[in-house]
C-alpha positions, 0 to 999 in steps of 0.5 A, spaced: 856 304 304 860 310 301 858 315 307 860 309 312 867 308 308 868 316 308 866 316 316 870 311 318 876 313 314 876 320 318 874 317 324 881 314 323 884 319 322 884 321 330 885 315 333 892 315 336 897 308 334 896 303 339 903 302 343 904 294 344 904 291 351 913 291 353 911 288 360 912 281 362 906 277 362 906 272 368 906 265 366 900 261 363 897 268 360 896 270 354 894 276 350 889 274 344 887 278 340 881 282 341 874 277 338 867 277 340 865 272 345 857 270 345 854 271 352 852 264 353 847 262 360 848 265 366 855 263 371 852 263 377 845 264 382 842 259 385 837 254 382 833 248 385 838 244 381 843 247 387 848 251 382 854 254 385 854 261 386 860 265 385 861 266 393 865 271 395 872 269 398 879 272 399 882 269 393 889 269 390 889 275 384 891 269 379 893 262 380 902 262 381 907 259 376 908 252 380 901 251 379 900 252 372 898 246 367 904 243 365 905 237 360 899 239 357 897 238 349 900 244 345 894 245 340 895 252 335 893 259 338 887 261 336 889 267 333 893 263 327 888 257 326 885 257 320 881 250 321 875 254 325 868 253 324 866 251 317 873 251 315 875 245 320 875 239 317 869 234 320 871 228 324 871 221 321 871 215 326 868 209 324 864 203 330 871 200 332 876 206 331 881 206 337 883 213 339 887 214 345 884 208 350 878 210 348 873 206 342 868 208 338 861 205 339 856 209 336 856 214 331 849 217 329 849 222 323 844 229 325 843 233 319 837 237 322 843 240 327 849 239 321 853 234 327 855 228 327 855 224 335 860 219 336 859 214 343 866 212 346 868 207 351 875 208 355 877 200 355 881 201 362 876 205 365 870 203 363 868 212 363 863 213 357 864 219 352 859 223 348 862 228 343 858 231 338 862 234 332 859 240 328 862 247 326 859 251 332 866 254 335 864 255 342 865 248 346 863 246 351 865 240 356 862 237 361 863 231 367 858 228 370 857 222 376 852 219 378 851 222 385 846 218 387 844 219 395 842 215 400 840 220 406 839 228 406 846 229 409 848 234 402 854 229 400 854 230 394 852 237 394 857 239 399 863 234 396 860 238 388 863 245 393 869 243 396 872 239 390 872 246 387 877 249 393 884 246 390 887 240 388 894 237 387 895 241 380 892 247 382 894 248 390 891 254 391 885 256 394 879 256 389 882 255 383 876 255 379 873 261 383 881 264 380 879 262 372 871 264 372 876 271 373 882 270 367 879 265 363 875 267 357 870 262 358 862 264 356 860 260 361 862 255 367 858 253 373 858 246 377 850 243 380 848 238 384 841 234 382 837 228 385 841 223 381 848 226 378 853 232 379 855 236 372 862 240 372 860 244 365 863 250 361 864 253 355 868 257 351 871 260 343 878 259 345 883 253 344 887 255 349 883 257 354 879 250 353 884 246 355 886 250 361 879 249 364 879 242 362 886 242 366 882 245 371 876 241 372 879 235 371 884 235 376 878 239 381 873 232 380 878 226 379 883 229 384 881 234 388 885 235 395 879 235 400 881 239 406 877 238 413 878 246 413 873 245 405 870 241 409 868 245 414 867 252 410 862 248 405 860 244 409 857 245 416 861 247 422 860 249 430 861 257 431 861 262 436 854 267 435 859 272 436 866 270 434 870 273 439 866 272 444 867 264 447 861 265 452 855 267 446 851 260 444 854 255 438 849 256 432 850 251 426 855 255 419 857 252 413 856 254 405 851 249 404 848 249 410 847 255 409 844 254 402 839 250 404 836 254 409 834 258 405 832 255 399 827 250 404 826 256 407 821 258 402 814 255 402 814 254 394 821 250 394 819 247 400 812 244 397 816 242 391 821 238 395 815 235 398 811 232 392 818 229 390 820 225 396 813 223 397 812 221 389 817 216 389 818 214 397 822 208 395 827 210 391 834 214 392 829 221 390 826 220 397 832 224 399 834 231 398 840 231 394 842 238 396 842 237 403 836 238 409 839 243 414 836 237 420 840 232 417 846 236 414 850 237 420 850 228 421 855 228 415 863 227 417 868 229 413 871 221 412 863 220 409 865 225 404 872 222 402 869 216 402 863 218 397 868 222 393 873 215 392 866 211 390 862 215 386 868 220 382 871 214 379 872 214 371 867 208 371 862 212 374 863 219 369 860 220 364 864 226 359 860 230 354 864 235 348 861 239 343 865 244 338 869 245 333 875 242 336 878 236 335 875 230 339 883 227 338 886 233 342 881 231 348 882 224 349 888 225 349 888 230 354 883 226 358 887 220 358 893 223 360 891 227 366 887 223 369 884 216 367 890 213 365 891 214 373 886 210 374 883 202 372 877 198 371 875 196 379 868 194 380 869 193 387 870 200 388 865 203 385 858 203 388 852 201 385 848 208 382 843 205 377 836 207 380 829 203 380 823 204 378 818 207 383 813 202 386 806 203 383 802 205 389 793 200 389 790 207 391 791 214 391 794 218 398 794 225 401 800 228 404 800 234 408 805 238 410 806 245 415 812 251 414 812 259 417 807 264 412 810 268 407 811 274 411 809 278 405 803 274 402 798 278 400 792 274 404 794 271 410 788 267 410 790 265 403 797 261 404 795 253 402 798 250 396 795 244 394 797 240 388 795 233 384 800 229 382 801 223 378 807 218 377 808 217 370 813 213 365 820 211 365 823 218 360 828 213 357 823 207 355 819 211 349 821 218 347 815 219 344 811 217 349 815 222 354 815 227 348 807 226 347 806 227 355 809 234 354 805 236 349 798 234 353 801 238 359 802 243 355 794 243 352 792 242 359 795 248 363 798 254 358 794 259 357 788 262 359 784 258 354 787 251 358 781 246 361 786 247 368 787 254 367 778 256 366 777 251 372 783 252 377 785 259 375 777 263 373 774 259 380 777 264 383 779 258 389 786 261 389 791 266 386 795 261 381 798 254 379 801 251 384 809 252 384 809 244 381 805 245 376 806 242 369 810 235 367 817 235 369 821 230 366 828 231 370 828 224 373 828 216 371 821 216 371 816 223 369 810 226 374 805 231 373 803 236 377 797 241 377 794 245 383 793 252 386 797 257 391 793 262 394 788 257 396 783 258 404 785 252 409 777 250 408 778 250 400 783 245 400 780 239 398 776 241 393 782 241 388 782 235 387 776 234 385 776 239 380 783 237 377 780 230 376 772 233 373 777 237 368 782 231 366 776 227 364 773 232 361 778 232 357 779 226 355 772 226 353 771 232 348 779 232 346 782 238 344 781 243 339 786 242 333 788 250 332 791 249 339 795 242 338 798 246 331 799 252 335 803 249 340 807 244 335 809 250 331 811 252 337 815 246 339 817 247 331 819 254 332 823 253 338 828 247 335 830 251 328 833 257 332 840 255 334 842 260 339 849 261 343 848 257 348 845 250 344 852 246 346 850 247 354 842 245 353 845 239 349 
């Protein structure tokens, strides 16, 4: 520590004095002093659940003066707040508190995670809140809809891009492209799933937390939803070569463009597939992201009128988490945005999901798309899985966490029942791109095959996936390998990482 001290002092001695900043800084901006953000999850890429990337537009440097929040809370720099973290002071709300149009629920102590969760209801809207109170000082906020499709056009996919193009706080082009570039966010991104639509961010900073939240609650709530957004994002008509009115007409927009590439894929697409022929009578038969044949059917009016019934209050379900107080938040919600809305049923569509029809008997799907251009084996291009439909994940917690662990068992590593009679078969390279239990919708499924596969090979999958599952429940599994993989679950939950408030 000494000789740490003694470099440290005559490192210092060779640093110039810093000169302050005499300029005049445009409004809106602050200067912090200097702290460490931790990197939270990535803010951009594509993904199947359709996150928005960072596209590359011309935009203003920084959002002007008359855009700027105005009327907004003024809660205390961060750079003199001393009620951070462990020095904050916890919430205390009761079942029945009132707080700025909002009422208490549900409150559920967590003292595994040092949290407190509090359920809410705005009474004049009807919007759910769920906030959870803990020391972590990188908040997170999200808002989400329930943006169930009821065709493959992509409207809630395109209408998640073009609500981010301006709206009547912040006219001006890309406001949210603009704060990925000034805000001191550890992250911010916006995704477009089968059954809803979240516009989530992160940050450490007071100040920078309510900006976003200005952002993102006029973006969502009141967005300007031009026909030229529209056309960018969504899909248009454009001349092959632009200048040049007698080349052909070809189809362009953002997401159309998106999900050409993403079907575009062999393994997305066979992904895709599975789903929409797994639950064939409920709204995920449809590709929430968009199909580039039935994309260019969707009219700028159907997108306004999907936002108008599907982006109300009634249907939004907002999230916090942080060390910031949830007052301050309602406040700021109710204010800028739902006290310009009231309780309407009739407005609201109806976006609650069904149960999936139980099939009498299995069936076979299947499915034709372009080679991989560059596949090892050109003869070995099939891919072929098994699928189940299983349980509601709402229902019995722990029969969807039991479901995990035995996907789990059955597939992880080279000592897996599917792995030694799918992989070391040597009929295909690797598991099917589907493999696994997958409980990201209303009901769960499980999905176990191979890529790799000869057209001739196809049928001797299934046989063998269902030989090894009786097998299974035959002989059970060896105790080592259900501890092993608990300690891991175990393992998993004690670390408590950066990004913790996002994965909630």
């Amino acid at each position: 520590v000494m000789t740490v001290s003694r470099l440290l002092r005559s490192a210092l001695k060779h640093v110039r004095p810093r000169v302050p900043y005499q300029g005049v800084l445009p409004r809106g901006i602050n200067l912090h002093p200097f702290r460490p953000v931790v990197a939270g999850m990535p803010s951009c890429g594509v993904t199947p659940s359709f996150n928005v990337p960072v596209r590359m537009y011309s935009a203003p440097a920084s959002i002007p003066a008359s855009a700027a929040p105005t009327g907004q809370p003024k809660p205390q720099d961060d750079s003199t707040n001393l009620h951070r973290g462990k020095d904050r002071v916890p919430l205390s709300l009761k079942v029945g508190s009132r707080l700025h149009g909002f009422e208490v629920t549900e409150v559920l102590p967590v003292p595994e995670r040092h949290l407190t969760s509090y359920m809410l209801t705005h009474s004049a809207t009807g919007a759910k809140w769920l906030h959870f109170d803990t020391e972590d000082t990188n908040n997170v906020f999200s808002v989400t809809f329930k943006t169930t499709p009821h065709d493959s056009t992509g409207v809630a996919h395109i209408l998640e891009h073009t609500t981010l193009c301006g709206s009547q706080r912040y006219p001006v082009r890309d406001p949210f492209f603009n704060m990925l570039k000034r805000s001191l966010n550890t992250y911010m991104n916006a995704w477009t799933t089968p059954d809803h639509t979240s516009y989530p961010f992160a940050t450490q900073n007071k100040k920078d937390f309510y900006n976003l939240l200005g952002v993102y609650a006029d973006a969502t709530f009141f967005p300007k939803l031009e026909e030229i957004d529209f056309r960018q994002e969504g899909h248009r008509l454009e001349f092959d070569q632009i200048d040049d009115p007698s080349s052909r007409l070809q189809f362009k927009g953002v997401v159309y463009n998106e999900m050409k590439g993403a079907l575009g894929d062999p393994s997305s697409l066979f992904c895709e597939r599975v789903q929409q022929n797994l639950y064939p009578t409920t709204t995920y038969q449809y590709n929430s992201g968009g199909d580039p044949l039935d994309i260019p059917s969707l009219t700028y009016n159907q997108l306004k009128e999907f936002h108008s019934t599907h982006y109300h209050p009634a249907n939004a379900w907002f999230f916090s988490y942080g060390d910031l107080p949830l007052s301050d938040h309602l406040a700021f919600a109710n204010e800028h945005a739902l006290a310009h809305f009231a309780k309407n049923p009739a407005q609201v569509v109806d976006t609650n999901v069904s149960d999936e029809v139980r099939w009498s008997e299995p069936r076979t799907v299947r499915e034709t798309c372009p080679p991989l251009a560059m596949g090892a084996d050109p003869e070995r291009q099939t891919k072929v899985s098994v699928s189940f439909l299983l349980n509601n994940i709402a229902q019995d917690h722990f029969v969807t966490f039991s479901l995990s662990l035995l996907s789990n068992l059955l597939t992880n590593g080279p000592n897996s029942p599917m792995y030694k009679a799918l992989i070391e078969s040597g009929v295909g390279f690797d598991y099917s791109p589907d493999t696994g239990y997958s409980g990201g919708l209303r009901e769960a499924s499980f999905s176990v095959g191979l890529s790799g596969v000869k057209a001739e090979d196809a049928d001797r999958i299934e046989q063998l996936v269902m030989d090894t599952l009786a097998k299974a429940a035959e002989e059970g599994f060896e105790p080592s390998r259900v501890e092993s993989i608990l300690h891991q679950i175990e393992m998993s939950q004690k670390t408590v990482t950066a990004d913790f408030g996002l994965r909630l």
